[in-house]
N, CA, C and O atoms as CSV, one atom per row, in Angstrom:
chain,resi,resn,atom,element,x,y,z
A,1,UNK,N,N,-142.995,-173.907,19.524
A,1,UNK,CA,C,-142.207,-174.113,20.715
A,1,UNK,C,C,-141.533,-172.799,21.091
A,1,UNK,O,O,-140.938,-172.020,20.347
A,2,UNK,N,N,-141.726,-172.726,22.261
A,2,UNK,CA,C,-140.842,-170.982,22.651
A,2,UNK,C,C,-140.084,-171.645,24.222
A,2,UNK,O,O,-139.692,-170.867,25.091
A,3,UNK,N,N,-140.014,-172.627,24.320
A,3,UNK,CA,C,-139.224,-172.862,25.652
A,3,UNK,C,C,-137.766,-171.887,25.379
A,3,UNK,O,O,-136.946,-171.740,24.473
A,4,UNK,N,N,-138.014,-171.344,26.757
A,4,UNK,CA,C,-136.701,-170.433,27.006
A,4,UNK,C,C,-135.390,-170.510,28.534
A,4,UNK,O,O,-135.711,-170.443,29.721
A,5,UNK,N,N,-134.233,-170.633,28.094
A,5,UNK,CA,C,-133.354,-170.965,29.620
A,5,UNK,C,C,-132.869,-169.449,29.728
A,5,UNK,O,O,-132.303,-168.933,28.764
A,6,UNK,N,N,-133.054,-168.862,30.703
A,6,UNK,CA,C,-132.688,-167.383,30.928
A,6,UNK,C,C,-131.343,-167.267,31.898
A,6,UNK,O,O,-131.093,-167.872,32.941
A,7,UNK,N,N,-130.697,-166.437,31.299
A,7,UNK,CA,C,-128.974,-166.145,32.029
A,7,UNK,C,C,-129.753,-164.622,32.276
A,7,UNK,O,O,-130.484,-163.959,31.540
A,8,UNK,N,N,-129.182,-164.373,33.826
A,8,UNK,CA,C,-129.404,-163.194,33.968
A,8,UNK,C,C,-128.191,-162.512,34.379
A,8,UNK,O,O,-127.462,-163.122,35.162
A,9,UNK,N,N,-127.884,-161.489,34.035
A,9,UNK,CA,C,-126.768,-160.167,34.961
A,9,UNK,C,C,-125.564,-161.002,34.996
A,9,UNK,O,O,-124.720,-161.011,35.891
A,10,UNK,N,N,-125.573,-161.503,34.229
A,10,UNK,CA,C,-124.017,-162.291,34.121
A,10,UNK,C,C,-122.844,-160.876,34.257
A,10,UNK,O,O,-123.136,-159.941,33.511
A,11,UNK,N,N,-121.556,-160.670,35.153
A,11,UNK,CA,C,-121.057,-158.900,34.972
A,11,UNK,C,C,-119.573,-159.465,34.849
A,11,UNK,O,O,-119.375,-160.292,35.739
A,12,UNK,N,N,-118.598,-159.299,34.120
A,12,UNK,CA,C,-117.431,-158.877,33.838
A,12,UNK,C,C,-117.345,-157.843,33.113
A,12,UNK,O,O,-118.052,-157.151,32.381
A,13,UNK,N,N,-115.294,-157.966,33.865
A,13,UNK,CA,C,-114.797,-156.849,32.671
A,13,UNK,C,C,-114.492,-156.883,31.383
A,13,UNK,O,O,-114.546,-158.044,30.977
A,14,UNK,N,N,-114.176,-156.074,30.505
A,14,UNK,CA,C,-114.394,-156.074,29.206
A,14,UNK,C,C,-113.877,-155.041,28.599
A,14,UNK,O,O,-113.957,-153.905,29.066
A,15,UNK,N,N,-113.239,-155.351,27.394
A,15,UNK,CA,C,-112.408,-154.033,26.484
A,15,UNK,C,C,-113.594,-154.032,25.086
A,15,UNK,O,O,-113.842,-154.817,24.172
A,16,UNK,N,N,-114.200,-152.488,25.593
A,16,UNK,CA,C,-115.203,-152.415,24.530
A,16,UNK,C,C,-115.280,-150.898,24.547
A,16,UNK,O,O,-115.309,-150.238,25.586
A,17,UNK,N,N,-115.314,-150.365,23.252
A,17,UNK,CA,C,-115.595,-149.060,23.287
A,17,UNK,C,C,-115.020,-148.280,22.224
A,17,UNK,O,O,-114.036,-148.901,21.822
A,18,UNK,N,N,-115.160,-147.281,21.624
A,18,UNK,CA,C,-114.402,-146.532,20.489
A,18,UNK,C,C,-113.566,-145.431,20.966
A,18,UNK,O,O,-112.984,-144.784,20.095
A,19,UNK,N,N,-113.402,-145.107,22.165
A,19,UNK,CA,C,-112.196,-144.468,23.002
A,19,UNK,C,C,-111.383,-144.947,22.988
A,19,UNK,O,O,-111.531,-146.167,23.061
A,20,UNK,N,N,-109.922,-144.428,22.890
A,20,UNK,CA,C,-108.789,-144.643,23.509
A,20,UNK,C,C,-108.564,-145.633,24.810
A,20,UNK,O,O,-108.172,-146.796,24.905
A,21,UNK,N,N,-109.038,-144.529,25.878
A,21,UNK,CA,C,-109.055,-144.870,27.488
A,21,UNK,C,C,-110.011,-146.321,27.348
A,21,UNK,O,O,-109.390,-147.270,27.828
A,22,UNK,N,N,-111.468,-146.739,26.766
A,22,UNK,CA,C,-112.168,-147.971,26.632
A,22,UNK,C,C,-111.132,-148.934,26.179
A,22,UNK,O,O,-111.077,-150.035,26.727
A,23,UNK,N,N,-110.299,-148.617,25.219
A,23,UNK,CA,C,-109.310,-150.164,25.094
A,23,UNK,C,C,-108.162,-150.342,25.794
A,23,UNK,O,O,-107.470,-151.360,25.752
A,24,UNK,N,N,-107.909,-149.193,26.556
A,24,UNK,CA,C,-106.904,-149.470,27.297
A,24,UNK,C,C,-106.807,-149.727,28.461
A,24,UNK,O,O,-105.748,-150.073,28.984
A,25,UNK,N,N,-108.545,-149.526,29.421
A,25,UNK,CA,C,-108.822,-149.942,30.502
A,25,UNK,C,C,-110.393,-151.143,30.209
A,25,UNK,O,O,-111.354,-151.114,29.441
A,26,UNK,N,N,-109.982,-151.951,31.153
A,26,UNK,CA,C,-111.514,-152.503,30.850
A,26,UNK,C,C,-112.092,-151.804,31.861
A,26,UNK,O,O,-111.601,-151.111,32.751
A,27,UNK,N,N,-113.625,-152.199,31.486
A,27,UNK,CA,C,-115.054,-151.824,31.864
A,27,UNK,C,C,-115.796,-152.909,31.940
A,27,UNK,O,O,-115.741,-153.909,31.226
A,28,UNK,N,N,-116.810,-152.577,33.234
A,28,UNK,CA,C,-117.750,-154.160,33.720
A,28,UNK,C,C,-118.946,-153.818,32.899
A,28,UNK,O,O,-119.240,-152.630,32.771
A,29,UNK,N,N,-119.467,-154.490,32.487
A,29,UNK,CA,C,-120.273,-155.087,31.800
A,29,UNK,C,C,-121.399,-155.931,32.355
A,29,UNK,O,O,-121.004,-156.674,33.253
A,30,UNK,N,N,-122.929,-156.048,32.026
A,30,UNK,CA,C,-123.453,-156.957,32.023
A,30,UNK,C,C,-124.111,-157.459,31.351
A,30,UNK,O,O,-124.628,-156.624,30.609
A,31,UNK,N,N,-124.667,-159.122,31.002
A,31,UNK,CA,C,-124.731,-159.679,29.908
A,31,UNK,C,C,-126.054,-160.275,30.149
A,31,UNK,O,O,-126.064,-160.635,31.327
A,32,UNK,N,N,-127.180,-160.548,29.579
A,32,UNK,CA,C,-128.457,-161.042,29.608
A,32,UNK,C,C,-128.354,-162.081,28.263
A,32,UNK,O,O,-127.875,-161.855,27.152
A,33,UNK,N,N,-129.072,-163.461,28.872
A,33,UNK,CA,C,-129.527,-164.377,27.524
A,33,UNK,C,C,-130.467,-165.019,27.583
A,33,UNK,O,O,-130.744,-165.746,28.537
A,34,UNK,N,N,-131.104,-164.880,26.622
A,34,UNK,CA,C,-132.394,-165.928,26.321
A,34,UNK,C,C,-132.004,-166.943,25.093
A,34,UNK,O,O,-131.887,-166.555,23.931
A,35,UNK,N,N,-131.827,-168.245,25.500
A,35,UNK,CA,C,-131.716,-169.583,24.465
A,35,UNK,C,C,-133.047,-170.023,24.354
A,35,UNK,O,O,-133.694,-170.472,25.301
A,36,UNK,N,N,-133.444,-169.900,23.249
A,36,UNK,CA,C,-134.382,-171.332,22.591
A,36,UNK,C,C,-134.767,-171.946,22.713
A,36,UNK,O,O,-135.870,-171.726,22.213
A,37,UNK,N,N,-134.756,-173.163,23.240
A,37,UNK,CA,C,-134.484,-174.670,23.369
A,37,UNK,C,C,-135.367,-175.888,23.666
A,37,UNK,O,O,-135.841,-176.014,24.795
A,38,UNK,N,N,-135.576,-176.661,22.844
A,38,UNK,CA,C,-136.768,-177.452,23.229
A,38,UNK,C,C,-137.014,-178.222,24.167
A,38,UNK,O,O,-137.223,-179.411,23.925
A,39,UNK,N,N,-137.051,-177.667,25.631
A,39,UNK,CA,C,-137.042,-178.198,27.116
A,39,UNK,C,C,-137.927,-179.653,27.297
A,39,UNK,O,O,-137.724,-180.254,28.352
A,40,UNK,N,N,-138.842,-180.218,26.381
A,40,UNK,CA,C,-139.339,-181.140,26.443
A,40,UNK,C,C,-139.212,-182.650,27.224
A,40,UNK,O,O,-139.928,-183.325,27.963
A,41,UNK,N,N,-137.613,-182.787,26.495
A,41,UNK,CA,C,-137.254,-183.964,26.545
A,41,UNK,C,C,-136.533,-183.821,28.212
A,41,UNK,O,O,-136.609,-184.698,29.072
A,42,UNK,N,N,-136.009,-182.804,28.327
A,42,UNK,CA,C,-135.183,-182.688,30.074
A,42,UNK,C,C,-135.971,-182.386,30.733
A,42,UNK,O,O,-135.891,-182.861,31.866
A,43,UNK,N,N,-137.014,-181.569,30.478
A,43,UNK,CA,C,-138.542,-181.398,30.896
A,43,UNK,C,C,-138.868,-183.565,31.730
A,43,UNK,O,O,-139.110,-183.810,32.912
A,44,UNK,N,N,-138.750,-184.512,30.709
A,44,UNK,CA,C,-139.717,-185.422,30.953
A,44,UNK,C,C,-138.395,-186.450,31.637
A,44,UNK,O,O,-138.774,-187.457,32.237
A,45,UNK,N,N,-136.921,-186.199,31.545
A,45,UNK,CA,C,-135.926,-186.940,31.936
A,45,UNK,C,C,-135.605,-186.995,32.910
A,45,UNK,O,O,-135.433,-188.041,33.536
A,46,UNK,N,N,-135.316,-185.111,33.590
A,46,UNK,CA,C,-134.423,-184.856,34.405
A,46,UNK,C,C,-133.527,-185.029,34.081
A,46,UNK,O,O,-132.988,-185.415,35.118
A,47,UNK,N,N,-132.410,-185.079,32.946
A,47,UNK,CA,C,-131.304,-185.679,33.153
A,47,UNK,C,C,-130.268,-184.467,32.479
A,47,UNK,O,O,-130.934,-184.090,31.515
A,48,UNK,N,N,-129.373,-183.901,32.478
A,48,UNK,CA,C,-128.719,-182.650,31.944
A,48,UNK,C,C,-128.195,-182.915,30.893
A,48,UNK,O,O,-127.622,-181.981,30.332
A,49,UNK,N,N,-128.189,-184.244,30.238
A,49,UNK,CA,C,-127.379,-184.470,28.428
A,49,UNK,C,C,-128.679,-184.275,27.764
A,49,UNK,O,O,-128.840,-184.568,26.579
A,50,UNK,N,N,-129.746,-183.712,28.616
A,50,UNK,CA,C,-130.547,-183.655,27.904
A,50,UNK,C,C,-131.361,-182.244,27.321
A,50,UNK,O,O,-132.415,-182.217,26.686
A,51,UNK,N,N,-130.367,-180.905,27.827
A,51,UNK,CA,C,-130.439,-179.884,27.704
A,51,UNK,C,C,-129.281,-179.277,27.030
A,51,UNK,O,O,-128.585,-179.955,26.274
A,52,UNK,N,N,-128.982,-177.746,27.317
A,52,UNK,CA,C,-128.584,-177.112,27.022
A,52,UNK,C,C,-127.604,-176.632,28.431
A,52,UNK,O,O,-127.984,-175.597,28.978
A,53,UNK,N,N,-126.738,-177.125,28.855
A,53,UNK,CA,C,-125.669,-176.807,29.884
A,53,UNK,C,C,-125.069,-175.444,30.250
A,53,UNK,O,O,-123.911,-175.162,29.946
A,54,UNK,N,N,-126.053,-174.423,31.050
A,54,UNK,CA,C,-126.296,-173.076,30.580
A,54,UNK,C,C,-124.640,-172.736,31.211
A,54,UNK,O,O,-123.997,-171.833,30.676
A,55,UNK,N,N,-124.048,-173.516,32.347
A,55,UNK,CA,C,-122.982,-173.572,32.634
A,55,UNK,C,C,-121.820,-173.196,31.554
A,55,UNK,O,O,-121.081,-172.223,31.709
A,56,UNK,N,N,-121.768,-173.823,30.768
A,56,UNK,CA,C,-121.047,-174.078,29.548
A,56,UNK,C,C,-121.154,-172.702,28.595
A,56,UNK,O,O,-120.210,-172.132,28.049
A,57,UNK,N,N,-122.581,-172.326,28.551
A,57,UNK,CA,C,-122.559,-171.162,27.768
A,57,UNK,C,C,-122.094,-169.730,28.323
A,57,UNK,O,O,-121.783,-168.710,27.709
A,58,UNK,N,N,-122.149,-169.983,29.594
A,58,UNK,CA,C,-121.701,-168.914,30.636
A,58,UNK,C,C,-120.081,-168.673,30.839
A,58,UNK,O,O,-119.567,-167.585,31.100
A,59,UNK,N,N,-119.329,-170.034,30.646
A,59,UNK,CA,C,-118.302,-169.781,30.240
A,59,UNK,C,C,-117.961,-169.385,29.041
A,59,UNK,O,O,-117.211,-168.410,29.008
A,60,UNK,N,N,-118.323,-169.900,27.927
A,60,UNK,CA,C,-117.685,-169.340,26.414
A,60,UNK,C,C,-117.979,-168.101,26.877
A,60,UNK,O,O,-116.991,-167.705,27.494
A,61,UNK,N,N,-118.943,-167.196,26.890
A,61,UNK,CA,C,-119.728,-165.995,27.011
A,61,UNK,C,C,-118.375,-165.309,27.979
A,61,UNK,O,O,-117.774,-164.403,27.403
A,62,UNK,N,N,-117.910,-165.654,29.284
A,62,UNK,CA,C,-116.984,-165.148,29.918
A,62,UNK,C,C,-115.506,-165.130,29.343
A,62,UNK,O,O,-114.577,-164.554,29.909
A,63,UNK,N,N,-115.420,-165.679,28.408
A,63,UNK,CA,C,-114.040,-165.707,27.156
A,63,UNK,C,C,-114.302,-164.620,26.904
A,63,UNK,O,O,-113.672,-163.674,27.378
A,64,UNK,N,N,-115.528,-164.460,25.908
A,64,UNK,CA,C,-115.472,-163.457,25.050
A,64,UNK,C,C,-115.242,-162.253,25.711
A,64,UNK,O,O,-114.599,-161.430,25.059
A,65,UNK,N,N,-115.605,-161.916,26.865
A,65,UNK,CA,C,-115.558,-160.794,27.659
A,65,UNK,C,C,-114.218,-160.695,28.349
A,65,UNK,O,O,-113.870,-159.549,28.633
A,66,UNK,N,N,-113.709,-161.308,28.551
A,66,UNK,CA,C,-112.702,-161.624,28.587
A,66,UNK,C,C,-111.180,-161.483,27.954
A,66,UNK,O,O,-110.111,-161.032,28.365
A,67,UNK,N,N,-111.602,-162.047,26.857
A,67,UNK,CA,C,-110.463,-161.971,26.369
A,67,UNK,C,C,-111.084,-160.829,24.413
A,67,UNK,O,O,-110.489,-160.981,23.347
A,68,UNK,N,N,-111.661,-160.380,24.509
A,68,UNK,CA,C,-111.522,-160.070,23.153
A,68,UNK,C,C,-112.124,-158.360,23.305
A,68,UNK,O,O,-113.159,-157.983,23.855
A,69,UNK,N,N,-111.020,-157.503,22.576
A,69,UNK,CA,C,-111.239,-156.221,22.248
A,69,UNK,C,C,-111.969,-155.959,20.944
A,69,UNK,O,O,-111.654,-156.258,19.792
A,70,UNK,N,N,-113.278,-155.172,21.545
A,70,UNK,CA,C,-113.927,-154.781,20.577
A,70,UNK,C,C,-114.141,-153.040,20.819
A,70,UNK,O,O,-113.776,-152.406,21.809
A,71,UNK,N,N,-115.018,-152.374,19.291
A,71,UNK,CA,C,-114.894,-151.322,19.538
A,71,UNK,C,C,-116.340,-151.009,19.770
A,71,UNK,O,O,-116.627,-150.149,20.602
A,72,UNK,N,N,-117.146,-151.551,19.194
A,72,UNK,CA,C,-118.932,-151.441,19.323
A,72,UNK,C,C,-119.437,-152.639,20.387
A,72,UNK,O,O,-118.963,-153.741,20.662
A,73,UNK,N,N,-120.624,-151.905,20.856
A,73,UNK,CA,C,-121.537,-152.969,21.728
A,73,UNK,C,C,-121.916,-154.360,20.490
A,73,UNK,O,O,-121.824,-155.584,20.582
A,74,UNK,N,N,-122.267,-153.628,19.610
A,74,UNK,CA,C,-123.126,-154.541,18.859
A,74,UNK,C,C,-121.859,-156.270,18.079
A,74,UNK,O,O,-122.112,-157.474,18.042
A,75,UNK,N,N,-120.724,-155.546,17.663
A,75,UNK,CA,C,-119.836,-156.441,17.866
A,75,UNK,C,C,-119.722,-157.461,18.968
A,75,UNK,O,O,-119.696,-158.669,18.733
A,76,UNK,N,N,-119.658,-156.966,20.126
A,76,UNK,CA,C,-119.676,-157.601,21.194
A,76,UNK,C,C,-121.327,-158.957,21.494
A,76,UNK,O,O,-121.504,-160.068,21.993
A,77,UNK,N,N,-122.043,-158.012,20.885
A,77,UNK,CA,C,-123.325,-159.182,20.945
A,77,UNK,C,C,-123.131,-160.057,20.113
A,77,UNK,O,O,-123.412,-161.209,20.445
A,78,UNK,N,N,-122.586,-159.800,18.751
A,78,UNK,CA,C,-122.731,-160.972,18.145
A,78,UNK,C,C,-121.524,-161.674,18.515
A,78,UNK,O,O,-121.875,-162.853,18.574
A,79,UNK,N,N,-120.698,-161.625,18.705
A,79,UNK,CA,C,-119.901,-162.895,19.190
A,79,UNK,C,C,-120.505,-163.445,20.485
A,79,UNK,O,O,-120.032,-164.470,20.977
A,80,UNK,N,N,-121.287,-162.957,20.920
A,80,UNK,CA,C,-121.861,-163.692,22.682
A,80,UNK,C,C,-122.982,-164.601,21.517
A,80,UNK,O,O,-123.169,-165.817,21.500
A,81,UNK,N,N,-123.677,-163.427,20.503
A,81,UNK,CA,C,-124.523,-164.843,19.989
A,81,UNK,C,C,-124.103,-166.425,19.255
A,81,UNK,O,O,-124.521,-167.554,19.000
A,82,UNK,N,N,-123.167,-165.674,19.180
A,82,UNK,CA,C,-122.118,-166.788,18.002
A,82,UNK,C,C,-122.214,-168.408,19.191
A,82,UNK,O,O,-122.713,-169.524,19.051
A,83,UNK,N,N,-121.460,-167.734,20.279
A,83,UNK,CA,C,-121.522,-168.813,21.110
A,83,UNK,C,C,-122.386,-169.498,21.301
A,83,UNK,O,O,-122.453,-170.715,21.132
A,84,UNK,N,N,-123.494,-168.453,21.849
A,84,UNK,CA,C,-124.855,-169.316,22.476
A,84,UNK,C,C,-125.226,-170.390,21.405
A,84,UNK,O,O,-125.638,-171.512,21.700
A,85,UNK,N,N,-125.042,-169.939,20.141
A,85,UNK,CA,C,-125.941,-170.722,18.716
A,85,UNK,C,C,-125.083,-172.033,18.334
A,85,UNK,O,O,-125.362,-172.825,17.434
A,86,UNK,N,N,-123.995,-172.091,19.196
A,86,UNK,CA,C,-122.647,-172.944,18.876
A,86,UNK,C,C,-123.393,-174.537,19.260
A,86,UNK,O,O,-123.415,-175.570,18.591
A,87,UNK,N,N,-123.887,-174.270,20.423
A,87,UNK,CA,C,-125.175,-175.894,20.610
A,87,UNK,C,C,-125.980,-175.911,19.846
A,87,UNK,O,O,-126.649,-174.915,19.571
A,88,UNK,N,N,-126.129,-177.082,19.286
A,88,UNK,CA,C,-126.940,-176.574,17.932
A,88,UNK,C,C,-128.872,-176.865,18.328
A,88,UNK,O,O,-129.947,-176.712,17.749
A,89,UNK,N,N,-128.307,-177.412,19.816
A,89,UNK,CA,C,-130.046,-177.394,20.332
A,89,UNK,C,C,-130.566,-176.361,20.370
A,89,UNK,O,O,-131.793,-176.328,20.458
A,90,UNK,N,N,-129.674,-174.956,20.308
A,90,UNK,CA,C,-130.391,-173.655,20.734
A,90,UNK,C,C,-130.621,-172.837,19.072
A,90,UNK,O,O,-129.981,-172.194,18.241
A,91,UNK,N,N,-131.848,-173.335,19.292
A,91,UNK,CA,C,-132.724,-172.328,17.696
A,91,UNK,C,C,-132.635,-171.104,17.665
A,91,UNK,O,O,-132.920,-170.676,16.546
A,92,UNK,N,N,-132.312,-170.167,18.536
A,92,UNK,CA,C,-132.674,-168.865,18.832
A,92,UNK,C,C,-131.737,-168.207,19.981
A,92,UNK,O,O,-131.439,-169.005,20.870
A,93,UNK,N,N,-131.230,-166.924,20.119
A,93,UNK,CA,C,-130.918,-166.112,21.115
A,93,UNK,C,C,-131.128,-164.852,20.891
A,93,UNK,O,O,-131.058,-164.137,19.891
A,94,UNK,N,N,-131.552,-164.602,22.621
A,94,UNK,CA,C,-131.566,-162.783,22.322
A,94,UNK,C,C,-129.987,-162.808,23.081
A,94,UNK,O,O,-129.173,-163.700,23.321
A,95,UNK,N,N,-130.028,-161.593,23.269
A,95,UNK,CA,C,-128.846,-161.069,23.693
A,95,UNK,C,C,-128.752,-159.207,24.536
A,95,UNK,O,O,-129.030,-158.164,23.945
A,96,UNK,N,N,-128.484,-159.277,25.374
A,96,UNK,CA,C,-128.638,-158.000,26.001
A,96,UNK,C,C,-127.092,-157.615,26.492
A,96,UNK,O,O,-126.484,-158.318,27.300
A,97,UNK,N,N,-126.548,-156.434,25.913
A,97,UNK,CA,C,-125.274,-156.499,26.644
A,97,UNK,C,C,-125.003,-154.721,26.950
A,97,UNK,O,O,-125.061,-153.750,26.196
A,98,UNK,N,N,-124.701,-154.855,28.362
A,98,UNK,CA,C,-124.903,-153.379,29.374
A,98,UNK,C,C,-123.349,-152.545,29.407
A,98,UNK,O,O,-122.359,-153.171,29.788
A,99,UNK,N,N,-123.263,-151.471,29.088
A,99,UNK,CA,C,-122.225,-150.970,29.656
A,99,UNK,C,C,-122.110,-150.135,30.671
A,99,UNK,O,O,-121.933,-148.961,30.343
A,100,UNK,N,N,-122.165,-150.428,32.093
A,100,UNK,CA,C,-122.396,-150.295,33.122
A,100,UNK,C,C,-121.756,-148.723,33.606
A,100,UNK,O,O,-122.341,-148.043,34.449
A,101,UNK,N,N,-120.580,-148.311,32.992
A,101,UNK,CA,C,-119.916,-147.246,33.352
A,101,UNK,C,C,-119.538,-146.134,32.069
A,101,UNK,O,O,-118.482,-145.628,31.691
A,102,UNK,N,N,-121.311,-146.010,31.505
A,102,UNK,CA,C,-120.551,-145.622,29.504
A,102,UNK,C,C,-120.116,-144.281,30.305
A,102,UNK,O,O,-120.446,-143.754,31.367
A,103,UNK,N,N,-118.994,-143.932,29.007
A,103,UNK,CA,C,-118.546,-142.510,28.700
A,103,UNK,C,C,-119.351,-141.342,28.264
A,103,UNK,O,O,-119.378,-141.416,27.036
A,104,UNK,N,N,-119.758,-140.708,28.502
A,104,UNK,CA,C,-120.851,-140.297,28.859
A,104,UNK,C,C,-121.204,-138.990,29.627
A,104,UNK,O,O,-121.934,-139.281,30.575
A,105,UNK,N,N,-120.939,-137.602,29.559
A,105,UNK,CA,C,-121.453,-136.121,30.063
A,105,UNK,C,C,-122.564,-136.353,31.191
A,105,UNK,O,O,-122.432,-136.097,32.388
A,106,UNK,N,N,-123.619,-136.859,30.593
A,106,UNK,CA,C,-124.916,-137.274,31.401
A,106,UNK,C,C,-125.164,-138.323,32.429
A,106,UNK,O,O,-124.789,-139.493,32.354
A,107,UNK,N,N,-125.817,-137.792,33.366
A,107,UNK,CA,C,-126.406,-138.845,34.407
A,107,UNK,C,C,-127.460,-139.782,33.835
A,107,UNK,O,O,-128.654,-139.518,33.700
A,108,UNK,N,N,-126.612,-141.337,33.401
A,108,UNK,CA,C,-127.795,-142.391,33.609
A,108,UNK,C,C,-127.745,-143.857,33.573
A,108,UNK,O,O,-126.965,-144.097,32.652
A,109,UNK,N,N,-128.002,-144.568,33.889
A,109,UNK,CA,C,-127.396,-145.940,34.611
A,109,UNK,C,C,-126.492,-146.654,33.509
A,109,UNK,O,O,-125.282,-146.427,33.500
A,110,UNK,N,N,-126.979,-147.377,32.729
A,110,UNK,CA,C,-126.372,-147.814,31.301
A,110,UNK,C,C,-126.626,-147.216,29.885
A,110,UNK,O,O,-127.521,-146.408,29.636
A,111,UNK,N,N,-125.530,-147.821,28.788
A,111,UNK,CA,C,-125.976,-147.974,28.037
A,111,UNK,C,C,-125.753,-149.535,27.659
A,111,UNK,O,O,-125.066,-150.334,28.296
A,112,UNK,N,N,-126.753,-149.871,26.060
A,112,UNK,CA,C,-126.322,-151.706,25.544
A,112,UNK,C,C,-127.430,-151.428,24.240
A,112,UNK,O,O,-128.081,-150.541,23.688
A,113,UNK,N,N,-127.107,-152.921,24.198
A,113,UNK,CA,C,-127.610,-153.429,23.117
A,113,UNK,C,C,-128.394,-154.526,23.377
A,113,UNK,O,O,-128.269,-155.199,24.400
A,114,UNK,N,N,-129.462,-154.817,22.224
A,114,UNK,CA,C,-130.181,-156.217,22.474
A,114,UNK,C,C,-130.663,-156.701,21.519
A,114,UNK,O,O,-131.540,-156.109,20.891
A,115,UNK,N,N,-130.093,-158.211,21.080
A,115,UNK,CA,C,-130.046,-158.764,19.395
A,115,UNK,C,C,-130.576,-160.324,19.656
A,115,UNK,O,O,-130.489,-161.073,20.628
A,116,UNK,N,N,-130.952,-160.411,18.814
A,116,UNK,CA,C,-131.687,-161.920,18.399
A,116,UNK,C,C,-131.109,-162.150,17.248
A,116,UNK,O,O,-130.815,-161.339,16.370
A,117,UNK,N,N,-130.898,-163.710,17.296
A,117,UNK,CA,C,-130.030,-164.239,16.705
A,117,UNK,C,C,-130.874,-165.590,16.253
A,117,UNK,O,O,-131.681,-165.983,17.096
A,118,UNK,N,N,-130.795,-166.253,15.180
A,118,UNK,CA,C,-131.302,-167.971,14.968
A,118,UNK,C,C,-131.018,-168.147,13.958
A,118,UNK,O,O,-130.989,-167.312,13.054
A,119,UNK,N,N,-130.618,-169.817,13.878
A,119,UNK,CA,C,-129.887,-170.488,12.670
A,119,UNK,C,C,-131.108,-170.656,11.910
A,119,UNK,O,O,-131.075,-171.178,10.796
């Protein structure tokens, strides 16, 4: 089974970074997810108790960004995975997370990270 529910470009701000100025200002961010999930049964229902309520994960995910100072990207993914894996329908997550404005000498769009995660 590889059924997948995709979050795309999800963007808040966010205290992330090993600078000074990174924890003391936030920075926007964007967040990519791929869940798991065995679409079968909402596949044959239609009915949404019968999935994975990507709604729901989009909020925890906006907590974390939200409200929690970190100093690494990769910190930051695993608590976004922590969440996603918190339904226990979801076998699997990747995780993509952008820092839209890194610190940085050089000209170039982002930097991030991207982690897979499963119970």
């Amino acid at each position: 089974m590889h059924d997948t529910i995709e979050i795309r470009g999800l963007r808040a701000l966010c205290y992330c970074g090993a600078l000074a100025e990174e924890q003391a200002r936030a920075q926007p961010f964007e967040v990519d997810l791929d869940l798991v999930v065995d679409l079968r049964q909402a596949g044959a229902s239609d009915d949404l108790a019968d999935t994975v309520d990507y709604a729901s994960v989009i909020d925890g995910v906006a907590s974390v960004l939200a409200r929690e100072h970190v100093t690494l990207l990769e910190r930051l993914a695993e608590r976004i995975a922590q969440v996603a894996l918190a339904d226990e329908r979801v076998t699997e997550v990747t995780v993509a997370v952008r820092k839209l404005r890194p610190p940085v000498a050089q000209q170039l769009d982002t930097t991030g990270v991207r982690i897979t995660r499963s119970r």
